[in-house]
C-alpha positions in Angstrom: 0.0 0.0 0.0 3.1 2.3 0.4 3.3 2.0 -3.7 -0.3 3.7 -3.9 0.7 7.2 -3.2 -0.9 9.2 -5.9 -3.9 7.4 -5.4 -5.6 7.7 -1.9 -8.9 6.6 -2.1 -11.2 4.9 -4.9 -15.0 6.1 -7.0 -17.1 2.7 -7.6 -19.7 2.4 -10.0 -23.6 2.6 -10.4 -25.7 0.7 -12.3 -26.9 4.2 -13.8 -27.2 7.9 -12.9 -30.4 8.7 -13.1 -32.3 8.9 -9.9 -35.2 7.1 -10.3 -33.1 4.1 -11.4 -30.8 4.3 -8.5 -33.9 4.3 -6.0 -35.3 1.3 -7.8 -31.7 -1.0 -7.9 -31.1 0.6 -3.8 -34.8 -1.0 -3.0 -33.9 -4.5 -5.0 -31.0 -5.2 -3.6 -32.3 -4.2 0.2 -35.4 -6.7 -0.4 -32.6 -8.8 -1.9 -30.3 -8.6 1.5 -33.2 -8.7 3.9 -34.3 -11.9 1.7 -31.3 -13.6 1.9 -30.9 -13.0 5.6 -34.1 -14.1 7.0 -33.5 -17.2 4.8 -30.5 -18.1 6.4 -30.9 -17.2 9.1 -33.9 -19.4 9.7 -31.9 -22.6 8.5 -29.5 -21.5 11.1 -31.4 -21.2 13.9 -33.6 -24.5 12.9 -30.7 -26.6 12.6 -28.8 -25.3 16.2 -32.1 -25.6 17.9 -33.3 -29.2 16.4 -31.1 -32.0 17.9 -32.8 -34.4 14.9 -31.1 -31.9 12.3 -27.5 -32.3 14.6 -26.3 -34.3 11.4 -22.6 -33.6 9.0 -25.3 -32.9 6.4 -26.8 -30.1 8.4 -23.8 -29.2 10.1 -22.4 -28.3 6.8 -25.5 -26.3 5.4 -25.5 -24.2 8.6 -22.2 -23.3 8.1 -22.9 -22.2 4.7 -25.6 -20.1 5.8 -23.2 -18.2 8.0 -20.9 -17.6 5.1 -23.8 -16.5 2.6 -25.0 -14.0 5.7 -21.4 -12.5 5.9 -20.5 -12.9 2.2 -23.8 -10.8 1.3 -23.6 -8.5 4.1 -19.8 -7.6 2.7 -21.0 -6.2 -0.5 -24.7 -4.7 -0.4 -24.5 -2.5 2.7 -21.9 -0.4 0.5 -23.7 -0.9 -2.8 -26.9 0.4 -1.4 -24.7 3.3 0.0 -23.3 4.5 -3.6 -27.0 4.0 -5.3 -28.7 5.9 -3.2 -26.3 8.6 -1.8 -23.9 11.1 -4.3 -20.7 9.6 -2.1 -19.1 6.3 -4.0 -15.9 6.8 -2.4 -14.4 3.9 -0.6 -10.8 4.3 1.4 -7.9 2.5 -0.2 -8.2 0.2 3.4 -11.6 -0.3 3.2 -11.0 -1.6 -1.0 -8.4 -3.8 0.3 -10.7 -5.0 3.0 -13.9 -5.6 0.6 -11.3 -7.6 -2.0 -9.7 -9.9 0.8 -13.2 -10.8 2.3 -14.3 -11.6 -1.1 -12.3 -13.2 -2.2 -12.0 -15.6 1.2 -15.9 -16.0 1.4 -16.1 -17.1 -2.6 -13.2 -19.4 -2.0 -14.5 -20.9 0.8 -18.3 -21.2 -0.3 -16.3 -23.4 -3.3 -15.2 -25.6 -0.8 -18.5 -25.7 1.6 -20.3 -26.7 -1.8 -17.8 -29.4 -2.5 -17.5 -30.9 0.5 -21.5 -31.0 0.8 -22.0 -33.0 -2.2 -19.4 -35.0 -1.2 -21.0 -35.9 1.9 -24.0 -36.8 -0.4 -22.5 -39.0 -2.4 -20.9 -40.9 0.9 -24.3 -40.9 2.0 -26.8 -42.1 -0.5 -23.9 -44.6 -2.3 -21.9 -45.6 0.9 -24.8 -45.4 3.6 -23.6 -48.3 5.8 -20.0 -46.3 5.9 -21.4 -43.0 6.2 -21.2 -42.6 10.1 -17.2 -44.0 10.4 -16.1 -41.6 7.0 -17.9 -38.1 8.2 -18.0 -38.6 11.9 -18.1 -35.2 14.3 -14.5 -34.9 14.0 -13.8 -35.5 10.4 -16.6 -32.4 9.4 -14.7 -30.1 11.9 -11.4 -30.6 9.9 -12.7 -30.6 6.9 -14.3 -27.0 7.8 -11.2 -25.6 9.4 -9.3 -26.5 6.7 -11.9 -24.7 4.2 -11.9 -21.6 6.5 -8.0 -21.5 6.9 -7.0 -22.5 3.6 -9.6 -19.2 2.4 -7.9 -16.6 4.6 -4.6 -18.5 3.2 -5.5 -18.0 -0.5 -7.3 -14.8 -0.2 -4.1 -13.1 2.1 -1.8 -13.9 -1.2 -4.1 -12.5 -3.7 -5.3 -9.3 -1.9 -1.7 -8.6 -1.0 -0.5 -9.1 -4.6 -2.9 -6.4 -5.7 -2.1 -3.6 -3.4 1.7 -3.9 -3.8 1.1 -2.5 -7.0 0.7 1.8 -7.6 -2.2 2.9 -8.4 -1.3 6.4 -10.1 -3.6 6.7 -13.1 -7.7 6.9 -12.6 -9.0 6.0 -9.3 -12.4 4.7 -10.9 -13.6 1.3 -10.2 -15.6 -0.5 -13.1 -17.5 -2.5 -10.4 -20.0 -1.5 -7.2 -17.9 -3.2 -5.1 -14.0 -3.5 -5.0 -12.4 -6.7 -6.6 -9.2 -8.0 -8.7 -9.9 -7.6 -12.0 -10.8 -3.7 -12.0 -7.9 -3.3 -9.8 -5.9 -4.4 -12.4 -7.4 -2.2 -14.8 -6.6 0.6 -12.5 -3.0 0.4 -12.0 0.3 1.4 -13.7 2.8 -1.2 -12.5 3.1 -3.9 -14.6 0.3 -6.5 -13.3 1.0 -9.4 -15.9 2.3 -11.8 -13.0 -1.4 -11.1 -11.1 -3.3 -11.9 -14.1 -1.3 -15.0 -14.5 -1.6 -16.1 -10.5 -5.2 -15.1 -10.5 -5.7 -16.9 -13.8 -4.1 -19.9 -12.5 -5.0 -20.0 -8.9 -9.4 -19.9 -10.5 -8.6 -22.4 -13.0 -7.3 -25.2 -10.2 -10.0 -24.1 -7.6 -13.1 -23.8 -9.9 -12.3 -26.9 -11.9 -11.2 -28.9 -9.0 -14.5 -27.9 -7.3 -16.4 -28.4 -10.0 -14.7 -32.0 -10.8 -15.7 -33.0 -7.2 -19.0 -31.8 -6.9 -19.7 -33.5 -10.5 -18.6 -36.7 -9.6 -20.4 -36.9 -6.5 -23.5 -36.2 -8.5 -22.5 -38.5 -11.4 -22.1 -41.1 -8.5 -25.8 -40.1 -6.9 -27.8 -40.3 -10.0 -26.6 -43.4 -11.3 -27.2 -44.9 -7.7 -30.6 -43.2 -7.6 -32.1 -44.4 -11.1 -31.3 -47.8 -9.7 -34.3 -47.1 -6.8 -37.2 -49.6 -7.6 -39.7 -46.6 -6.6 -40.7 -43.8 -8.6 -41.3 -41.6 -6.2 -38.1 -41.5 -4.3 -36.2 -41.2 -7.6 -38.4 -38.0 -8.7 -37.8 -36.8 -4.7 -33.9 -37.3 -4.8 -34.1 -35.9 -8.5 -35.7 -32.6 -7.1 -33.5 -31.8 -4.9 -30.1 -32.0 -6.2 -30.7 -30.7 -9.8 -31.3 -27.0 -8.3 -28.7 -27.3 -6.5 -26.6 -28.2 -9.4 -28.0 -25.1 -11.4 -27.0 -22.8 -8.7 -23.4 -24.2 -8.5 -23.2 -24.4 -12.1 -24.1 -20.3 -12.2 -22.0 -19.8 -9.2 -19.1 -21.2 -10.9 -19.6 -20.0 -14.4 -20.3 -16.3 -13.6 -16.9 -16.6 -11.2 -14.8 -18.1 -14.3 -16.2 -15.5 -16.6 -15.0 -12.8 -13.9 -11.6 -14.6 -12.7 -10.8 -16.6 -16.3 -10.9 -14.0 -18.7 -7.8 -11.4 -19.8 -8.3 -8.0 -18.0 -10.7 -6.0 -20.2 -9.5 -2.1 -20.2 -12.7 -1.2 -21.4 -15.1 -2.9 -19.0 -18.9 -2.9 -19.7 -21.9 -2.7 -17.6 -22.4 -6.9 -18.6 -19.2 -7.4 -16.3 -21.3 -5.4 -13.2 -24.5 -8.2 -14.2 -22.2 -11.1 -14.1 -20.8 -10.1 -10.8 -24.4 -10.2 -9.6 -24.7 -13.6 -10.2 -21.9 -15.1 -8.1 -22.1 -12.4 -5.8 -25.9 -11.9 -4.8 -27.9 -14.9 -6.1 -26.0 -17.8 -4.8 -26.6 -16.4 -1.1 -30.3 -16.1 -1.8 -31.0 -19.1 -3.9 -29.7 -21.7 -1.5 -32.2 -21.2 1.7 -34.7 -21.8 -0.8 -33.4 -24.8 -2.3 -32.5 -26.3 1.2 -35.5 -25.4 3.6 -38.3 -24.4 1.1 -37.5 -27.9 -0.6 -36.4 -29.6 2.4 -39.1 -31.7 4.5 -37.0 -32.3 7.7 -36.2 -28.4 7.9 -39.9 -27.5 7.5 -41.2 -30.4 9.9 -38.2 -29.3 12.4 -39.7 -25.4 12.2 -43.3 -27.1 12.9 -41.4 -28.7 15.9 -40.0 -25.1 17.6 -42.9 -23.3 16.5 -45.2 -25.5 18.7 -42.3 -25.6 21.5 -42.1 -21.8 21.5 -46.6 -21.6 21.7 -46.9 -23.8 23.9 -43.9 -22.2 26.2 -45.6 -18.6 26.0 -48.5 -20.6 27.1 
């Protein structure tokens, strides 16, 4: 940061300019926050409070849900701030701040989502193994390891960008700080980041992505083989929109992370950023408690708990 001395603080971007637009994307993305928090929060607090949810499968997802409530809370607060108000200055610290907790919480979603189909796969084609493989201890390993490995990976990248000097425009293509307009931004020479953030994507999002299609390769072909109809259509409903939402997840990230750095940015690169950024954290609640019978018998369960307390 000692580099960036002719730049001291940075302008992020808006959708659009005109007022009445600004008000409209300020209100979406608050419903869109207050959306996604409820929903996680409610898979949260089911699955602490419900010892028949105490399971690696829900262990997992309630972990998640804590990262999708701090991943979205990193990045609409601030958006919602440069929409509505005339300010879309952000301090050169509080840039470098944004980028490093991006960066961690997308990296470390990757993993959550690999690991949990992993532990589907172990549990729908290896059920009479399923309690030795992801016992208590193995699930707290494999998340500390997700978490430390994140703040690992996302410590190298952030400080990679801000050795750099930022001395030309201060303008960041994006309503939030990340990587690839940083790049745009600055005059050292930045070929070594694009080839270390080029590199470091590839191996994470395909290795991710190999995982968590195997383990669903694995699933179907162990799930057509059910004699009944029903539970096929049932297991069938429940993994394939999960498997769109990674797919997007992944895509949009690879179409961000993958690509050579753009000097002339569009507005398509903002949208794309949506989609990894904001939908992911809101699409998941619904596709694991709207979709999931256990969760929405378990809320039955401390619903009645809680009347019948008050009572």
């Amino acid at each position: 940061m000692l580099n960036s001395t002719m730049v001291t603080e940075f302008l992020l971007t808006r959708f659009s300019d005109v007022w009445e637009r600004r008000a409209l994307h300020t209100m979406l993305f608050l419903l869109t926050y207050l959306a996604t928090l409820m929903g996680n929060l409610l898979i949260v607090t089911v699955t602490t409070l419900d010892h028949s949810l105490h399971t690696p499968m829900y262990f997992f997802l309630r972990n998640l849900s804590v990262l999708d409530m701090c991943y979205i809370s990193v990045i609409i607060p601030k958006a919602c701030v440069i929409f509505l108000l005339d300010s879309r200055v952000i301090s050169i610290a509080g840039c470098a701040a944004q980028v490093f907790f991006v960066i961690f919480l997308v990296y470390t979603e990757l993993l959550f989502l690999s690991i949990m189909a992993h532990d589907r796969y172990v549990a729908i084609c290896q059920p009479l193994q399923y309690p030795m493989i992801m016992n208590y201890q193995v699930c707290v390993q494999m998340t500390l390891v997700a978490v430390l490995s994140g703040v690992v990976y996302s410590r190298f990248h952030t400080g990679n960008t801000f050795q750099l000097s930022f001395c030309q425009s201060n303008m960041v293509h994006q309503f939030c700080c990340d990587i690839s307009p940083l790049l745009n931004l600055s005059c050292s020479d930045t070929l070594s980041n694009e080839i270390s953030v080029f590199i470091s994507a590839v191996v994470t999002l395909v290795g991710s992505f190999a995982i968590i299609t195997r383990s669903y390769v694995h699933i179907f072909s162990t799930v057509l083989k059910f004699p009944m109809r029903r539970e096929q259509g049932k297991a069938f409903s429940t993994c394939v929109p999960h498997i769109l939402v990674v797919t997007a997840f992944v895509s949009s990230i690879a179409a961000i992370y993958m690509k050579p750095t753009s000097h002339s940015p569009t507005i398509h690169d903002m949208i794309t950023s949506v989609f990894y950024s904001i939908v992911p954290p809101l699409l998941n609640p619904m596709i694991y408690s709207l979709r999931n019978k256990q969760i929405k018998e378990a809320v039955r369960r401390i619903t009645r708990r809680k009347l019948c307390s008050g009572k």
